[in-house]
C-alpha positions as CSV (number, residue, x, y, z in Angstrom):
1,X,0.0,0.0,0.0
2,X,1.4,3.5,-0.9
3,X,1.8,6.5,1.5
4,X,-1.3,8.0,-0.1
5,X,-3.1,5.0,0.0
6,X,-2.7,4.3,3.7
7,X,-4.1,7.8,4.5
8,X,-6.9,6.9,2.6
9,X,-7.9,3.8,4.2
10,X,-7.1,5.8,7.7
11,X,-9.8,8.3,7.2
12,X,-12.1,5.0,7.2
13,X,-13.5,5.0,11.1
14,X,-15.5,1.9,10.4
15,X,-15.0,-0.8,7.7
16,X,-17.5,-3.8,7.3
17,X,-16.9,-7.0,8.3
18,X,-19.1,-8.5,5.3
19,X,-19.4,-6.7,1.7
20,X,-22.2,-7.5,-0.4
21,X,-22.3,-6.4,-4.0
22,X,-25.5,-6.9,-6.6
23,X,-22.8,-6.3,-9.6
24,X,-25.7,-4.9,-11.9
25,X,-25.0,-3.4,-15.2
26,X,-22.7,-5.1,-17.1
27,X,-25.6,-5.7,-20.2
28,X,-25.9,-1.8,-20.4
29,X,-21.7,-1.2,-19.6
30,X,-21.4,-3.9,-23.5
31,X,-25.0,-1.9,-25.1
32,X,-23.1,1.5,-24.8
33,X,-20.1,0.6,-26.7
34,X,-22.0,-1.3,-29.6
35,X,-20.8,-4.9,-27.3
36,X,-22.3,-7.8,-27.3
37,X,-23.7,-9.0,-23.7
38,X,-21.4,-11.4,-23.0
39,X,-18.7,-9.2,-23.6
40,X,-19.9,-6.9,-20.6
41,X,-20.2,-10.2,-18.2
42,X,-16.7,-10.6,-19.1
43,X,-15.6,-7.2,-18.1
44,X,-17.6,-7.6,-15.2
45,X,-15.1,-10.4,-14.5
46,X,-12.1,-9.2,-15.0
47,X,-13.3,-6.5,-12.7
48,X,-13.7,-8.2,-9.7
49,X,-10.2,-8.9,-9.3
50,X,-9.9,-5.5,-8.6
51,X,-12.5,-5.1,-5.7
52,X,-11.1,-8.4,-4.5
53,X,-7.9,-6.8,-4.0
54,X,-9.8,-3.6,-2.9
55,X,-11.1,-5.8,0.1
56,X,-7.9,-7.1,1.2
57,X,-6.6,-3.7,1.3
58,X,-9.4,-2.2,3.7
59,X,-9.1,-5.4,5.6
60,X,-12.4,-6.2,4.5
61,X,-13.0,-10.2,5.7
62,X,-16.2,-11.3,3.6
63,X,-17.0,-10.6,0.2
64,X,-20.4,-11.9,-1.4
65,X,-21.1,-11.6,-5.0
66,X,-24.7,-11.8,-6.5
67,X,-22.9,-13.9,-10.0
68,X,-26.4,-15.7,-11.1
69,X,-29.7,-16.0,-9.6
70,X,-32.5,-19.2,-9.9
71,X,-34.2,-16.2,-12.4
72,X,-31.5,-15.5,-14.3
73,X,-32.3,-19.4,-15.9
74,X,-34.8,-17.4,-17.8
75,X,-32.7,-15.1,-20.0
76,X,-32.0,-16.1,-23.5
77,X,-29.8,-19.6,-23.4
78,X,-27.3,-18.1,-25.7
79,X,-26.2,-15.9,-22.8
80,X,-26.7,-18.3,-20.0
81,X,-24.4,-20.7,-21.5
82,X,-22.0,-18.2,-22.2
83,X,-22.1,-17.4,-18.3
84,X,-21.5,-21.2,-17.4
85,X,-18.5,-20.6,-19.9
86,X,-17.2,-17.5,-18.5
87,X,-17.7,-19.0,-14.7
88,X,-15.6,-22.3,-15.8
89,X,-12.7,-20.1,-17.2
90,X,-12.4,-17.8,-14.4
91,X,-12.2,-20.9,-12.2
92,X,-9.6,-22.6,-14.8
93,X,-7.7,-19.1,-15.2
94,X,-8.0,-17.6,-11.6
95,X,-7.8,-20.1,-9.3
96,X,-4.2,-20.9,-8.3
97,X,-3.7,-17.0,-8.1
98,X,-6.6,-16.7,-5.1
99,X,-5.3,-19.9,-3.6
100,X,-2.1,-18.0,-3.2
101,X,-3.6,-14.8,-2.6
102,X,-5.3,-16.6,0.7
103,X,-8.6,-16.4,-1.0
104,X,-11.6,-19.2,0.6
105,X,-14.1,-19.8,-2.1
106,X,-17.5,-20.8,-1.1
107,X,-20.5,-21.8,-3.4
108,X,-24.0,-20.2,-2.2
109,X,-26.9,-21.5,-4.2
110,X,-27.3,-24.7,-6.1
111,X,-25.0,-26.6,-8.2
112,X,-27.1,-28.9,-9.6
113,X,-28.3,-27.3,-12.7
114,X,-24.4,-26.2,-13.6
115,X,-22.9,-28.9,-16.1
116,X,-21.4,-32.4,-14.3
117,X,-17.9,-31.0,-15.4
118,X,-18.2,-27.0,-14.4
119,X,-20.0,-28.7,-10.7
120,X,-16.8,-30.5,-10.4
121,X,-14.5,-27.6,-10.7
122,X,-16.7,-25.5,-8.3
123,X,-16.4,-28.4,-5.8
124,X,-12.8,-28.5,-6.6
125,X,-12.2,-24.7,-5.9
126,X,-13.9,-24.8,-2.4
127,X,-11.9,-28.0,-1.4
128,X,-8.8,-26.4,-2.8
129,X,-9.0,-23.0,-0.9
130,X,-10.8,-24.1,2.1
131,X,-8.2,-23.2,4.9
132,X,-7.7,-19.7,3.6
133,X,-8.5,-16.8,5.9
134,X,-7.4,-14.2,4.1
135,X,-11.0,-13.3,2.5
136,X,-13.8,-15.1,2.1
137,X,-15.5,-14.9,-1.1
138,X,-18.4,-16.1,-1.6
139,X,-20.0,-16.3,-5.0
140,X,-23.7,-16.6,-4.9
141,X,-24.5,-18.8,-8.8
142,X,-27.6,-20.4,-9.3
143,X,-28.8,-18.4,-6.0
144,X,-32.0,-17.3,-4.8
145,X,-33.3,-15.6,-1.6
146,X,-36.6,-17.2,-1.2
147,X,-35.4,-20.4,-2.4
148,X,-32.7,-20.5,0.7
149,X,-35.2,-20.2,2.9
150,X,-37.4,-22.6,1.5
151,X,-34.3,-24.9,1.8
152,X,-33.8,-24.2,4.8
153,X,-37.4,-24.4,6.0
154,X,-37.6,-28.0,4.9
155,X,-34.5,-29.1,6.3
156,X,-35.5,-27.9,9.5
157,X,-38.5,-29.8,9.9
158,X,-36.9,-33.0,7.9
159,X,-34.4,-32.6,11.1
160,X,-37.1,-32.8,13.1
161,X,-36.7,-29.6,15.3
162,X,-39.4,-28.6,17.6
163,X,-41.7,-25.6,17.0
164,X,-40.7,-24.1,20.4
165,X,-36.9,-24.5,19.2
166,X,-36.6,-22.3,16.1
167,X,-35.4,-19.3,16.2
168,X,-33.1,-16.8,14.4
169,X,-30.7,-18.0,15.4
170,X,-31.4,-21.8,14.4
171,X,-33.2,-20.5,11.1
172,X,-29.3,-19.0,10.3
173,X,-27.4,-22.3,10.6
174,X,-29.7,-23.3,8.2
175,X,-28.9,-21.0,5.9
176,X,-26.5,-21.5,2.3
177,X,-24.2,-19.0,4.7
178,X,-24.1,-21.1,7.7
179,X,-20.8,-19.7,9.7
180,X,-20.7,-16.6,8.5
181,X,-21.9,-12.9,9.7
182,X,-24.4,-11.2,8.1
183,X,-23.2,-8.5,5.7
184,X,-22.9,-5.3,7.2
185,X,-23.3,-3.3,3.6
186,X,-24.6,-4.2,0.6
187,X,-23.8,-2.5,-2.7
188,X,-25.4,-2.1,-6.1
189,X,-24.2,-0.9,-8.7
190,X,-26.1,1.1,-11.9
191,X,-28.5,2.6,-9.8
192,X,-31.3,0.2,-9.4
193,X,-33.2,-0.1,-6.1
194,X,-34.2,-3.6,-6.0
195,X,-33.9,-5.9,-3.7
196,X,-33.8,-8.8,-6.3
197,X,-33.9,-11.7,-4.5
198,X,-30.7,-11.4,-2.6
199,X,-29.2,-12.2,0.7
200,X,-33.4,-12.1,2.3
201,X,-32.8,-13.3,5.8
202,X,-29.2,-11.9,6.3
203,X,-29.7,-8.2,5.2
204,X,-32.0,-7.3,7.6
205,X,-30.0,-5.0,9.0
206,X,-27.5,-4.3,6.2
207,X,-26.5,-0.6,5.2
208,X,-27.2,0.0,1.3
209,X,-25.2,1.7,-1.3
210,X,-26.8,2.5,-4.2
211,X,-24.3,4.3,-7.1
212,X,-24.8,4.7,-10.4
213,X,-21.8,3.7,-12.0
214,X,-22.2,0.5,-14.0
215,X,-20.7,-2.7,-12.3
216,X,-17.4,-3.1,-15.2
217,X,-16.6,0.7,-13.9
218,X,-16.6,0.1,-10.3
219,X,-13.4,0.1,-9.0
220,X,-10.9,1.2,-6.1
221,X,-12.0,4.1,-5.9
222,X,-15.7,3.7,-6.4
223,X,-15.6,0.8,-3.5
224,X,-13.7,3.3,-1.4
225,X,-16.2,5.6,-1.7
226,X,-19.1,3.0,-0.6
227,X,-16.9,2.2,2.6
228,X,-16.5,6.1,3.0
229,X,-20.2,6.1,3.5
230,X,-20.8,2.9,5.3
231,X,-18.1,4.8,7.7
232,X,-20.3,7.5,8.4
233,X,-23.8,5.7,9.4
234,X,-25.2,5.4,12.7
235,X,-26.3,1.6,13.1
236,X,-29.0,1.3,15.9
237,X,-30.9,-1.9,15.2
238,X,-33.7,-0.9,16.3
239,X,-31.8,0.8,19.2
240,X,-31.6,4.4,20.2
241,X,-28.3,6.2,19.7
242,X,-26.8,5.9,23.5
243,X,-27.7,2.3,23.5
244,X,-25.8,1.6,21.1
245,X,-22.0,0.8,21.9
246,X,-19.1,2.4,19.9
């Protein structure tokens, strides 16, 4: 980190444990300069390398990324199979680098609609990195909110757990994110204010950024400027200012 660099990160007073990003945009980011789709998914790609970098230099420990949800099945199969495509070469391309880089991958979502050979790879990747603690990205593919906890509702009563027994806490181990803390802010890129489907249960009490800048253009110092923000809210849940503890 340079000298200007570690003043920025110092004017940060809080920083997130848990990052969320809806990384919306990418189809407008490839319509603008006469692209294909596919060709904004893959800049969308190469662009997370540089928010997962961003994240390990704010000492960020949780990054979740909204790849592809259970609706995204429904866009034209010309684009969804180019998105199993891109997802399988990231993993083939990227992979020893996060390993190294002390990256844990973890899958949110299903993988049973993914071909056999690109399920193996993901299950491959999560194996691989699975003692890494040096961020924790989670990729959220074939992911939706009300499907989790649908999933999660029937396991509970396949388990046999007792009405009297479930509670939040218990509804949470259930949960595709099982482990890990809810995200403290979620971001979303190009300006949309939409929920879609993400994260449900665990954003509750997230903080939301909203910017307009299209997902392939957010970088450093766009992400910077999201944890700039988060820096400066109040979080009560549901509490009044003095009860809350610094």
């Amino acid at each position: 980190m340079s000298e200007t660099e570690a003043i920025a990160s110092s004017t940060l007073t809080k920083i997130p444990v848990h990052v969320a990003i809806i990384m919306d945009g990418n189809g407008r980011w490839a319509a603008a300069r006469g692209l294909p789709r596919l060709a904004g998914h893959r800049a969308g790609t190469e662009n997370l390398r540089t928010i997962i970098r961003a994240c390990v230099e704010f000492n960020v420990k949780v990054l979740t990324i909204y790849a592809f949800s259970t609706e995204n099945w429904g866009r034209p199969s010309e684009e969804v199979e180019g998105l199993m495509m891109i997802l399988e070469d990231v993993i083939d391309r990227e992979l020893d680098e996060l390993h190294q880089e002390g990256v844990q991958l973890h899958h949110i979502g299903h993988l049973d609609r993914l071909p056999e050979r690109l399920q193996e790879k993901v299950k491959r990747a999560v194996e691989l990195t699975r003692n890494n603690d040096r961020l924790i990205l989670n990729i959220a593919w074939n992911y939706g909110g009300r499907d989790e906890i649908v999933c999660a509702i029937r396991s509970i009563v396949k388990d046999g757990i007792p009405p009297e027994e479930i509670n939040d806490e218990l509804v949470s181990r259930y949960l595709f994110t099982a482990g890990i803390p809810d995200p403290d802010l979620i971001i979303r890129t190009s300006g949309e204010m939409r929920i879609s489907n993400f994260l449900i249960w665990q954003s509750a009490y997230a903080e939301w950024y909203i910017t307009q800048t299209l997902w392939p253009d957010f970088n450093r110092e766009e992400f910077f400027k999201a944890l700039q923000e988060y820096s400066q809210r109040e979080r009560r849940f549901g509490k009044l200012s003095d009860q809350v503890c610094c």
